[in-house]
N, C-alpha and C positions, 0 to 999 in steps of 0.2 A: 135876762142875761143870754149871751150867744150860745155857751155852753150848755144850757138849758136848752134853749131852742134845737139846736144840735142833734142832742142828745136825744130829746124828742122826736124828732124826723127819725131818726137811726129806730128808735123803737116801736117803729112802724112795720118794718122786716121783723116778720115772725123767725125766720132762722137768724137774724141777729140776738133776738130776745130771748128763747132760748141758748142760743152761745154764748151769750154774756151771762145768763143765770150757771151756768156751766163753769164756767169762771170766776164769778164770785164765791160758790160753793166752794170748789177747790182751790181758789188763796185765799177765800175767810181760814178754812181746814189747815192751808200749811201755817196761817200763823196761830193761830189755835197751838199746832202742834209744834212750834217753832219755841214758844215760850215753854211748851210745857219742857224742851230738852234743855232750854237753859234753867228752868227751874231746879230740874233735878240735880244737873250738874252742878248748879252753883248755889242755890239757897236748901238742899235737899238735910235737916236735922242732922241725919247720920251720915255727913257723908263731910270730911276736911277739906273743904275743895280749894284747889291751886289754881294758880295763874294756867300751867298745862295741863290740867282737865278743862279752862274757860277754852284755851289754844284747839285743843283736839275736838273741841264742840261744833266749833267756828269751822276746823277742816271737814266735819262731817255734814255741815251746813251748805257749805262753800265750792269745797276742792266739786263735786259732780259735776255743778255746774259750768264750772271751766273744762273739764275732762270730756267730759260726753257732748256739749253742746254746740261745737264746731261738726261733732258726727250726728246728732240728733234728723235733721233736716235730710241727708241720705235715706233712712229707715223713711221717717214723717212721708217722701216722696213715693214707698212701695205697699206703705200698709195705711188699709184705709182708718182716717182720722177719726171718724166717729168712733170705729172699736178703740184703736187708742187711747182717745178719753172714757169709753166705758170700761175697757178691763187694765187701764192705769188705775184711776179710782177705785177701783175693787180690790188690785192688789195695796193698793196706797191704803185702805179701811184692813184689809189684812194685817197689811205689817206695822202698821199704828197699834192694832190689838196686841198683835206681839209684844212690842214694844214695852204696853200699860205692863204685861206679865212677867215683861224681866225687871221689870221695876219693884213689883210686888215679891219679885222672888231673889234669892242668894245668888245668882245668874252672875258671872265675870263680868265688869266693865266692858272688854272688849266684844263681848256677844251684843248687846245693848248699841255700841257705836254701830256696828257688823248692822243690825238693824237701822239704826235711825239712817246709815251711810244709805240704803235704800230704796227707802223713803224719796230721802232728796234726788237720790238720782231718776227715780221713776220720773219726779215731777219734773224734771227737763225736758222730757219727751212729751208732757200734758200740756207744759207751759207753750215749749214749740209748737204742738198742735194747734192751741186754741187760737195762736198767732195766724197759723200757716192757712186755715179754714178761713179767716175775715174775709178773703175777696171770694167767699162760695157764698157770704150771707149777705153782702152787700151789694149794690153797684158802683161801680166804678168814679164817679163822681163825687161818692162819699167814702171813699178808701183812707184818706188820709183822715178826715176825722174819725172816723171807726179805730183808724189806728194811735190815735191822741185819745180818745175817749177810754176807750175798752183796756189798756193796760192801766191807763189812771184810774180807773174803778176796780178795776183787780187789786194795786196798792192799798187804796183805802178799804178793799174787802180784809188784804191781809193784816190791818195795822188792829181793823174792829175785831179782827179775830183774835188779833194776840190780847185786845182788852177782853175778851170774852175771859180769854183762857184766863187772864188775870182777877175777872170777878168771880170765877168757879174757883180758884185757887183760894183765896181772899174770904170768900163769902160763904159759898157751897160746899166744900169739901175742899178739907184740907190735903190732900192727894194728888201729886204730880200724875198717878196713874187714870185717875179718874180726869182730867184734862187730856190725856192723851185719845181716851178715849171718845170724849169731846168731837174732838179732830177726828177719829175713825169714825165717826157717826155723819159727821159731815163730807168726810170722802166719798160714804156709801151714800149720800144725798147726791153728789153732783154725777154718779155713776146712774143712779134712778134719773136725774134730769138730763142726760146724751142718750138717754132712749126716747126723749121725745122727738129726736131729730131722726130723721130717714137713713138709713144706716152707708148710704152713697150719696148724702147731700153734701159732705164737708168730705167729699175726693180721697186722691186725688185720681187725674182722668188715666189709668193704666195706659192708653195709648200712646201717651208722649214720655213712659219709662220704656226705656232699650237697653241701659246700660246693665251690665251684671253689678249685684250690689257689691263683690269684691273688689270689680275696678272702679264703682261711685265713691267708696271709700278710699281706697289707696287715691284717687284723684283728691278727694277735700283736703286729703292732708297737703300734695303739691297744690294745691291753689290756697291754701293757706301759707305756704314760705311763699309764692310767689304774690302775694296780698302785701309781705313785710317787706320784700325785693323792693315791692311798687311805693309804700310807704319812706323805705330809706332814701327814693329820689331828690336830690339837692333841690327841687320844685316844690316839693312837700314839705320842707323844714317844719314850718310851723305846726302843720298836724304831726307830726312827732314829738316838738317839745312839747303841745300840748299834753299828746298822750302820756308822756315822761311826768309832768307838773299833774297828772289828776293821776296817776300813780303814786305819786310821792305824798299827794294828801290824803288821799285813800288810804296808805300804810300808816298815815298820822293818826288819822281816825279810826281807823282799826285798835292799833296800841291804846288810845285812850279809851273805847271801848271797855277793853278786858281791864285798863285801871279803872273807868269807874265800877265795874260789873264788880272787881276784890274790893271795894271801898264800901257799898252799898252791901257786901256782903259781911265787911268785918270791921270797917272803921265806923262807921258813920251811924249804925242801928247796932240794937241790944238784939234786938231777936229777927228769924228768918223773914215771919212775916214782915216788917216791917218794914227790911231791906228790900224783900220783893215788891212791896210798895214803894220806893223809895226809885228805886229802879224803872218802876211801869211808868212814875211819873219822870221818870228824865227821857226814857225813850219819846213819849208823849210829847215834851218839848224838842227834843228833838227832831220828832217826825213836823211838829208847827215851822221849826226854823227849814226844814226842807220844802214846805210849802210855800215862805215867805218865797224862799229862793225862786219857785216859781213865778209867783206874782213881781217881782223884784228887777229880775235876770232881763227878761225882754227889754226893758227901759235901760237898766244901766249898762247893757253889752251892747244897746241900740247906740246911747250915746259917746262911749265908750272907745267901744270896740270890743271883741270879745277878748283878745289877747288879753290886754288892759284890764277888764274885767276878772279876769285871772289870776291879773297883779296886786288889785284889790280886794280879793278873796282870800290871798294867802297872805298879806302882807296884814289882814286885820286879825286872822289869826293868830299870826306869829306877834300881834300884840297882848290879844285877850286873852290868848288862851292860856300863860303862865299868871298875867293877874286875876285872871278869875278860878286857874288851877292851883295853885300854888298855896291856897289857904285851907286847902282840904278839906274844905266843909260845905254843907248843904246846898243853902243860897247858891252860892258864888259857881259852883258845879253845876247847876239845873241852868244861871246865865249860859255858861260856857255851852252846855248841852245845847242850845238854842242857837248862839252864833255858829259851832262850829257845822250844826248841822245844814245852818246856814251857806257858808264858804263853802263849805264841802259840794253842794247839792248845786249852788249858781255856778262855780268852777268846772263840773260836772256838761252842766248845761252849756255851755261857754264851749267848750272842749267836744261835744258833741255837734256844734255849731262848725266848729273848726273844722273836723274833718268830714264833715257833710259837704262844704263849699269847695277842699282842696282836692279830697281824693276824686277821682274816676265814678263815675257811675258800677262802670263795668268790676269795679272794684271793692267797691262800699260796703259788700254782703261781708265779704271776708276779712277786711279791715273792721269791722265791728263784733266779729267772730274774736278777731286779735284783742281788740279792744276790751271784748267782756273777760276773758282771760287773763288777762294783764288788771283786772280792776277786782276780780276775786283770789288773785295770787296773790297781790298786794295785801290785800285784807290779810288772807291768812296768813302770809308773809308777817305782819304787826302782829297778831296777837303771838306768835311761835317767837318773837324777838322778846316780847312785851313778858312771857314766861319765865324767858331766861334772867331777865331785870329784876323784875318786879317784886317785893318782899311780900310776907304772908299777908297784910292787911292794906296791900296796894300805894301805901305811902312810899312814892320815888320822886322826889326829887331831880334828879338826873333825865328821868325821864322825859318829866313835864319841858324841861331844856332842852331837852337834845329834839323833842316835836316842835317848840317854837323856833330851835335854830333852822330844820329843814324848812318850816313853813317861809321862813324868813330870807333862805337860801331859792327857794321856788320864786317867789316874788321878785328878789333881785335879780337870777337869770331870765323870767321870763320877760323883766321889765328891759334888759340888756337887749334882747331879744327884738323885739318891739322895736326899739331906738333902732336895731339895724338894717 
């Protein structure tokens, strides 16, 4: 296979192999410790948990990554990378240990968020690191596969982690705190594995910073409005409806998220465990139906069109997702978990194609800057709506309608779109 082949050659570069073992450690760790905050929060014995405790998990999952990641890349350019990933991971094995202890102790709700909030936001700065280093461990020739490889292996580092977390949870010890520390055990591994690397091999070269870091800053934010300026031009149409249509199904997917997460919590299972198996196995299909989408996307947006492909994402949605939601049971949920993770994921892809081809070169950094922003506001956007709806055992009605009508409405405009 090419990707084998690939991937081989890449692993020839000892600073590649060490930077991608760096990487795996710490997203096998975040999702490790990703499941364990949903555990707590939503399958935890003692604890009644609501649609806005799933809400507020999601923002503390989420909101960092929008907030700090358009500024992440100023800092990533004045302090050198290697420390970054050694003393993020250290603090990231810190405050996971924390974490395990307010879990085990009477500690307020909001101390525990205060924590997990963190967390994630450390890891924006480790995630942008480990990005920002590829072209110190490659050569130039292989940059673009380094950069198709190494975040697809990070994904699957994070998906085996949340199953890890899920067989310690399940099997080993029945304790959310003990998964957490899981995750801090493996932070403190990929902080041991950034010292194999030369502490100035992953930069960056001091001599091409001049700026003060107060004006790098107050600059990202005007090249971010001036990213959305360049976006709203009448030349751009399309990659803004884009952007608009993978927004709207990202808040879809979100909202059904948090309903299946109260369903798997209180309709659908007798007991916690159960549920949390219930759950490990729908994310699992859903993470397959995002893989289809890979394999899938390149042929039907090839023949297509990517537009069109859009239109077929949401418009198959807005079919299945009330007959296969709407009977609130097992089966039919785990389909839907599949297709939609499907649509969601080709759409996604489709849409990332879009504004690769429309926008500017000179432009693209901070239109994807916009772009990731607008796709974890969404998210959290859904579950914060999906709170307000959603009855205590996640049975809505309403809801499951009002997702297939937007999916429904996505399709139509974007097929209008298209025709014009």
């Amino acid at each position: 296979m090419a990707v084998v082949r690939d991937l081989r050659v890449l692993l020839r570069f000892q600073g590649f192999r060490r930077l991608l073992g760096v990487r795996l450690l710490s997203q096998g760790a975040d999702g490790v410790y990703q499941v364990a905050l949903a555990a707590y929060v939503v399958f935890s014995p003692e604890k009644q948990t609501s649609a806005a405790g799933v809400a507020s998990a999601m923002a503390v999952l989420l909101l960092p990554y929008s907030l700090v990641g358009p500024f992440a890349g100023v800092l990533l350019d004045r302090w050198q990378r290697r420390q970054v990933l050694l003393y993020g991971s250290l603090l990231r094995a810190v405050l996971a240990s924390a974490t395990a202890l307010l879990i085990l102790s009477p500690a307020p709700d909001w101390l525990f968020y205060v924590s997990a909030l963190c967390v994630t936001a450390v890891n924006r700065f480790v995630l942008a690191g480990l990005s920002a280093a590829l072209p110190r461990v490659v050569d130039a020739e292989r940059l673009v596969i380094a950069n198709s490889l190494s975040p697809t292996a990070g994904t699957l580092a994070a998906t085996a982690g949340g199953g890890l977390a899920f067989v310690v949870r399940l099997v080993v010890a029945d304790s959310d705190a003990a998964v957490v520390l899981v995750g801090a055990v493996l932070y403190l591994c990929a902080a041991v594995a950034s010292l194999s690397m030369a502490r100035e091999l992953l930069g960056p070269d001091r001599t091409l910073v001049r700026e003060h870091i107060a004006t790098a800053l107050t600059g990202t934010a005007r090249d971010l409005a001036a990213g959305v300026r360049h976006l709203a031009a009448p030349q751009r149409r399309q990659a803004t409806w884009a952007l608009a249509a993978m927004a709207l199904m990202r808040f879809c997917y979100g909202a059904l998220l948090v309903m299946l997460l109260m369903l798997c919590r209180y309709a659908l299972t007798t007991t916690t465990d159960d549920g949390l198996a219930l759950l490990g196995l729908a994310l699992g299909v859903s993470g397959a139906g995002f893989f289809a989408a890979a394999v899938v996307t390149p042929w039907a947006a090839g023949r297509l069109g990517p537009g069109r492909w859009i239109v077929v994402c949401a418009g198959a949605a807005a079919l299945l997702e009330p007959a296969l939601g709407l009977p609130f049971a097992a089966a039919p949920l785990l389909a839907a978990a599949f297709v939609l993770g499907l649509t969601t994921q080709g759409a996604k892809i489709a849409t990332d194609t879009i504004v690769q081809s429309s926008v500017e070169d000179g432009f693209r950094g901070r239109i994807f800057s916009v772009y990731d922003v607008l796709f974890n506001v969404a998210f959290v956007g859904a579950a914060a709506v999906a709170a307000l709806v959603l009855p205590p055992d996640g049975r809505s009605v309403p809801l499951v309608i009002t997702i297939a009508v937007i999916y429904a409405a996505v399709a139509v405009t974007m097929g209008r779109f298209g025709r014009q």
